[in-house]
ZALOFI-316716 format. One record per residue (C-alpha): residue in three letters; x negated, y, z. Coordinates in steps of 0.25 Angstrom, whole numbers, plus 5000, padded with zeros to 4 digits. Example, Ala and Ser with C-alpha at 12.3 -4.5 7.8 and 13.67 -1.06 7.14 Angstrom:
# ZALOFI-316716
ALA495149825031 SER494549965029 
This chain:
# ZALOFI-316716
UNK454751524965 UNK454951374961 UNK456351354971 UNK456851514965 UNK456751474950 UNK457451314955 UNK458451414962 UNK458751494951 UNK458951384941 UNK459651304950 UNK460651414951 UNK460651434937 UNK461051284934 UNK462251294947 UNK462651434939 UNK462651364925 UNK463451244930 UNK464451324936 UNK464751424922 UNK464651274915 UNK465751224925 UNK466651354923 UNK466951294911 UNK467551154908 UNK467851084895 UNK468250934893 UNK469150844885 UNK470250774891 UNK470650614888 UNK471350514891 UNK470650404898 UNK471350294892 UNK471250344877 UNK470050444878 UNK471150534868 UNK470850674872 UNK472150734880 UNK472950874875 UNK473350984884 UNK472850914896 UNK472851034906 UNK471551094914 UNK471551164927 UNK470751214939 UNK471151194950 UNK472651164945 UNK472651324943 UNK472251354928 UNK471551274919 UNK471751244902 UNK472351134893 UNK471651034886 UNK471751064869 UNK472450954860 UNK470850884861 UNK470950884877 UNK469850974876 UNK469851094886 UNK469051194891 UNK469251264904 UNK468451384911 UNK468351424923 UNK468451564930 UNK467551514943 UNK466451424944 UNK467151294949 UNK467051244965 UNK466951124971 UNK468351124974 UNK468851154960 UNK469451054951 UNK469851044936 UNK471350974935 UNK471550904921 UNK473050854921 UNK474050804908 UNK475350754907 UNK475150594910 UNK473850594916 UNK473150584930 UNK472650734933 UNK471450744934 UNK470250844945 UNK469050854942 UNK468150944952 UNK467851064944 UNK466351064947 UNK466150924942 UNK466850964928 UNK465950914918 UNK466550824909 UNK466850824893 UNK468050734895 UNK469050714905 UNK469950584908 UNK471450594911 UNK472050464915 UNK473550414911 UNK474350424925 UNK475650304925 UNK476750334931 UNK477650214936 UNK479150254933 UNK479550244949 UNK478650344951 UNK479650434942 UNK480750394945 UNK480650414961 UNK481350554961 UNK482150544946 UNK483150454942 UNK482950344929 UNK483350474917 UNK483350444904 UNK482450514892 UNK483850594890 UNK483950644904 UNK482750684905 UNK482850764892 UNK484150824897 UNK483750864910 UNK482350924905 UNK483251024897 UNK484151054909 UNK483051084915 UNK482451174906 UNK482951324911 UNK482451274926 UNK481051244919 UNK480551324910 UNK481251454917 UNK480951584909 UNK479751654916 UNK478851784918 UNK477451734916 UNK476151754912 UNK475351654905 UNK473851634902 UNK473651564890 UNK473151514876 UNK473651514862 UNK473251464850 UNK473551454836 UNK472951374825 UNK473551374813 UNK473051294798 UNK473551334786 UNK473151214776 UNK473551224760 UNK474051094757 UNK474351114741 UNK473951234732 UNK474051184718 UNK474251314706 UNK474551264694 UNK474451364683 UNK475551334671 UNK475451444662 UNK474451564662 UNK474251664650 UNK473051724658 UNK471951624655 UNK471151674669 UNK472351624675 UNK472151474671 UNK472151354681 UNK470851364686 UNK470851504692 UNK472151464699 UNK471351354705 UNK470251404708 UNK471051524717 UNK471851404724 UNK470651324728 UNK470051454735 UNK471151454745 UNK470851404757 UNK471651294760 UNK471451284776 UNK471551394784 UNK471651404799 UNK471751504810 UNK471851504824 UNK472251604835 UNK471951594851 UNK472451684862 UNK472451684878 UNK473051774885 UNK474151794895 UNK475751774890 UNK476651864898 UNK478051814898 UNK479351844901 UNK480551774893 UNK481751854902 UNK481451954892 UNK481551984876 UNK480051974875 UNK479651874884 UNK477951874880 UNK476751964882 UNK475451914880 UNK473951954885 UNK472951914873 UNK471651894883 UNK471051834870 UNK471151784855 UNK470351714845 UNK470951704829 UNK470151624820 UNK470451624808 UNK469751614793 UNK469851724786 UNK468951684775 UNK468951574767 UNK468351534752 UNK469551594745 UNK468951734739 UNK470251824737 UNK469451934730 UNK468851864719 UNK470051784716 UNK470951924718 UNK469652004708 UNK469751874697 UNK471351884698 UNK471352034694 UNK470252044684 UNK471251924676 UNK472352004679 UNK471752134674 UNK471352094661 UNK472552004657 UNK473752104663 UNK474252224659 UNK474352344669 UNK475852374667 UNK476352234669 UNK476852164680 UNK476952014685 UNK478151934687 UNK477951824696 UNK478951714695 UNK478851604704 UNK480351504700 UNK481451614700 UNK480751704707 UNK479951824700 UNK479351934707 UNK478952074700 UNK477552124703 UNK476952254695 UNK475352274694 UNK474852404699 UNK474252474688 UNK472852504698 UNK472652364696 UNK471952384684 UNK471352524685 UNK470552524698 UNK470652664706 UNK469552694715 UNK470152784724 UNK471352704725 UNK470752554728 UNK470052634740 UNK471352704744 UNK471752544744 UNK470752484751 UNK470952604761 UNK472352564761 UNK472152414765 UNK471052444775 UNK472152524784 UNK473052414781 UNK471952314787 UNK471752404799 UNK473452414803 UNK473652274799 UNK472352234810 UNK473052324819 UNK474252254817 UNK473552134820 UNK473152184831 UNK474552214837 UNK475252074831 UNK474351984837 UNK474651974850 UNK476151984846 UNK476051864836 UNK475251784845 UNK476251824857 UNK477451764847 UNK476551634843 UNK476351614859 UNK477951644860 UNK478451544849 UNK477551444853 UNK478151434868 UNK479551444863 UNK479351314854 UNK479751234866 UNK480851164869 UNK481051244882 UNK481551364871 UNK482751374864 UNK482751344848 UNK481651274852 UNK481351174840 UNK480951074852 UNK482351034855 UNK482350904863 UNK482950964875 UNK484151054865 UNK484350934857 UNK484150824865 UNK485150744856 UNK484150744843 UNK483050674851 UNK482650544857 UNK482050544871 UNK481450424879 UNK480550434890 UNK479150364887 UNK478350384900 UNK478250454915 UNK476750554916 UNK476450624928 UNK475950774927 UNK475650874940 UNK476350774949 UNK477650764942 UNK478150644934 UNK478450674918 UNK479450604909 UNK478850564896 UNK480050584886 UNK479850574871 UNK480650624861 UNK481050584847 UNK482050664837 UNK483250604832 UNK483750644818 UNK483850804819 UNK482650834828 UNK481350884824 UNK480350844836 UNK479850704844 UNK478850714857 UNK478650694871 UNK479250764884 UNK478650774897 UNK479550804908 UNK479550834922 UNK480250724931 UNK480650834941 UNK481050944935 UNK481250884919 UNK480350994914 UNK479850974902 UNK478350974903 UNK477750954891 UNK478150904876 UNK477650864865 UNK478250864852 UNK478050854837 UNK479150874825 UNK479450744818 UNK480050824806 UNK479750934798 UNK480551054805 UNK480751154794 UNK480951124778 UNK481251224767 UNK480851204751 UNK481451304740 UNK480851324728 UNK479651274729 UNK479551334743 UNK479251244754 UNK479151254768 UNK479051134781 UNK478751154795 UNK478251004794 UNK477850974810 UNK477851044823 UNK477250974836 UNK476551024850 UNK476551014866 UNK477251094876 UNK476851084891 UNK477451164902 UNK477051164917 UNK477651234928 UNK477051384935 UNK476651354949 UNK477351444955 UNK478851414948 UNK479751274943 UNK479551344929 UNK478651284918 UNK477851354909 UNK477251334894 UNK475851264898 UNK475451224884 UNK476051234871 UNK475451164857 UNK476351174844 UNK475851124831 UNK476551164818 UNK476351124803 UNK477151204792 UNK477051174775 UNK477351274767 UNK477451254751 UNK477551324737 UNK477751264726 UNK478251354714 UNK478051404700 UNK477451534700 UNK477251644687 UNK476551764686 UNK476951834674 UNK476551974670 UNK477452054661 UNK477452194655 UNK478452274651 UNK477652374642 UNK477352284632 UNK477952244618 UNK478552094619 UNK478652014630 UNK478452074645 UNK477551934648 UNK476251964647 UNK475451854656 UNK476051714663 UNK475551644676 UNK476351504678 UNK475951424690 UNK476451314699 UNK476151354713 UNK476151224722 UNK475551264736 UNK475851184750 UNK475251254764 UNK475351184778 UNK475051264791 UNK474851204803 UNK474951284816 UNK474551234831 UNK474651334844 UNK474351324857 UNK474851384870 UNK473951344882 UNK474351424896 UNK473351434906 UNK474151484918 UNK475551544919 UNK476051614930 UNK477351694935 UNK477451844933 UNK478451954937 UNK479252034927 UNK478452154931 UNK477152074928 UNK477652044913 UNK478052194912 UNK476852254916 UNK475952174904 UNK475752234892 UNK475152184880 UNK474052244871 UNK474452234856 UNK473152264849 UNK472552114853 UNK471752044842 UNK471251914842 UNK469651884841 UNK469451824825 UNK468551714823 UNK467951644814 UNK467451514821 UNK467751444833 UNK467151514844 UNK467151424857 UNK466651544865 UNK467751614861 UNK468751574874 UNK467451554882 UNK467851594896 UNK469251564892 UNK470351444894 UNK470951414883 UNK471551294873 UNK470251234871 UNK470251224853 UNK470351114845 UNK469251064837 UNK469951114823 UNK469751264831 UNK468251244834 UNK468051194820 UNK468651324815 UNK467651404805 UNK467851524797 UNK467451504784 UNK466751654787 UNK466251594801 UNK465851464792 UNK464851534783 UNK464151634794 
């Protein structure tokens, strides 16, 4: 009985050793520096595999329980690659060492060419490279997106409502929440076809939105205190002249305002409910088409695209290049090139190209000036930096490179700053038409801050027939939550999150 129950536990431990296996995690650093290393790529067996997050974090599982001739492949661009038998995989942090090159060793099959030449030839070589395709990608998207009020100052000049004093204005602007944030994450399957007008389908397998619906700002009580003052200082048949500058607006007060009718708030409330219902359905069909677009626009960002803002290759005479090292990656040599605007360009960065073939393989870039400016009357507007990562690798079974992975981080500052008056006038009564006068000076500055992500798993050749025959399902909505949920992708690869992600609380979820 003894050796059975020994058996079975023994069996159990293999069995749990196994399942633990199937899914690995670790950070990736440099052993010099011990600084974690970004989108460090992951694979098993060189087949499939993920990419490290902006921490070096990853997380990777597998659909079969490893054997003893399996191996996990961690390689990035200017490091040794590295195997580590997939059995013995139990480590929290993994080591990538620097690989040197000696120039000699590049120069064997290419000739001595200067920053310039290289650039130059990289864009000849641009149609050969990145050849339009059918395909079909497994992949990963996210957005995050902060929203952050910088200034939100109300300062009330004149005011013939007492109610409507300083310090109710202020109290309704300190409820606002002044940070708000939302994230959105999909994998799925992009089919894609850019011979034709509309090159993209994609295959929603998941998708998560968190988002924080609730916050301390009480729209009801506010909106309740706001119409009792207005109820018992205007009058039914006036109406409001809003001035903000030059600029006036009529707005007439519905005479229900004042006398409440029964039957017609329920025919009201009946009314926004079926408005609720075809705006969730609407929802439902614009998801995956919004979502589709963002994945779109953020491919077509790069410098492979024409109107690209990226434009080092088009207008290689507004940039700087120098060469500033030689890395190796999959057995090829890599030019390090950086690049530096001259007086009319936008963007500075590093390129990493191919020795062979002068493909660009990946580049990193960032704006060194604010890309859009516009201020009119107190209206303001500045897309104040851009910056992200492109990295390409090349299908197996073709010369042709593909989108690997894709990071654009965008910040954008809007502000208002204007004079705003809300008068009410009446046309019925004897004297003047002015009844009631709200003067203000409206000073409000918001930031938003966008990330995305586009991580692709694997990515294969298809026939024309193969793209034809998918078609995608419309009414796809993504799961809402409140918190974090780290067994939400469980099972799943994906972009591992960053800490900012995993901290994310509700306000809702916060007080369960």
């Amino acid at each position: 009985m003894l050796k059975k129950y020994l058996s079975i536990l023994c069996f159990t431990f293999l069995s749990f050793k196994l399942f633990a296996q199937a899914q690995l995690s670790a950070t990736i650093l440099d052993s010099l520096t011990l600084k974690p290393i970004p989108y460090t790529t992951i694979s098993y067996n060189n087949i499939s595999g993920v990419i490290s997050n902006d921490e070096g974090f990853f997380l990777m599982n597998l659909k079969a329980s490893p054997k003893s001739n399996d191996s996990i492949y961690i390689k990035c661009l200017g490091y040794k690659t590295k195997a580590i038998p997939a059995l013995n995989f139990n480590k929290d942090s993994i080591l990538l060492q620097e690989k040197s090159i000696e120039l000699n060793e590049v120069l064997v099959s290419n000739k001595n060419y200067t920053a310039e030449e290289i650039i130059e030839k990289a864009n000849n070589h641009l149609n050969d490279n990145y050849q339009p395709i059918i395909s079909m990608s497994k992949l990963f998207y996210r957005s995050s997106l902060s929203n952050t009020i910088l200034k939100n100052k109300v300062e009330v000049k004149e005011s013939s409502i007492p109610e409507l004093n300083q310090r109710f204005i202020d109290s309704i602007i300190n409820a606002i929440p002044k940070q708000s944030d939302d994230y959105t994450e999909i994998l799925g399957h992009l089919y894609r076809n850019e011979n034709i007008n509309e090159p993209y389908k994609l295959d929603i397998t998941k998708a998560a939105h968190l988002l924080d619906e609730n916050s301390d700002f009480d729209e009801e009580a506010i909106e309740k205190r706001m119409n009792d003052i207005i109820k018992n200082h205007v009058k039914r048949d006036s109406y409001f002249k809003i001035k903000s500058g030059i600029i006036g607006v009529k707005q007439d007060i519905d005479s229900s305002f004042f006398e409440p009718n029964k039957k017609l708030e329920k025919e009201k409330s009946e009314a926004f409910l079926e408005e609720q219902k075809k705006k969730a359905e609407e929802r439902k069909k614009q998801f995956l088409k919004y979502r589709k677009r963002s994945i779109a626009d953020l491919e077509q960002r790069s410098f492979i695209y024409k109107n690209s803002n990226l434009d080092f290759l088009e207008k290689q005479n507004r940039y700087n290049f120098e060469i500033l090292d030689y890395l190796f990656l999959n057995d090829s040599f890599v030019y390090k090139i950086v690049f530096t605007p001259k007086r009319k360009a936008d963007y500075q960065g590093v390129l990493y190209i191919n020795t062979d073939d002068f493909a660009i393989i990946r580049v990193d870039y960032e704006s060194v000036n604010p890309l859009k400016k516009f201020s009119l009357f107190g209206i303001s507007y500045m897309y104040t930096k851009q910056k992200g990562t492109l990295i390409y690798n090349k299908i197996q079974e073709s010369n042709v490179y593909t989108l690997k992975y894709a990071e654009d981080e965008s910040t954008h500052k809007i502000g208002f700053d204007r004079p705003l008056k809300i008068i009410e006038k009446n046309k019925h009564t004897k004297g003047r038409r002015k009844q009631n006068e709200l003067s203000t000076d409206i000073h409000f500055i918001f930031s938003t801050k966008e990330k995305e992500e586009l991580a692709v798993f694997e990515n294969k050749i298809i026939n024309e027939s193969s793209f034809n025959a998918f078609y995608e399902k419309a009414n796809v909505t993504p799961t809402q939550l409140k918190a974090y949920d780290p067994d939400f992708w469980k099972g799943y690869n994906v972009i591992e999150p960053n800490e900012a992600i995993k901290n994310f609380k509700s306000i809702e979820a916060a007080t369960d």
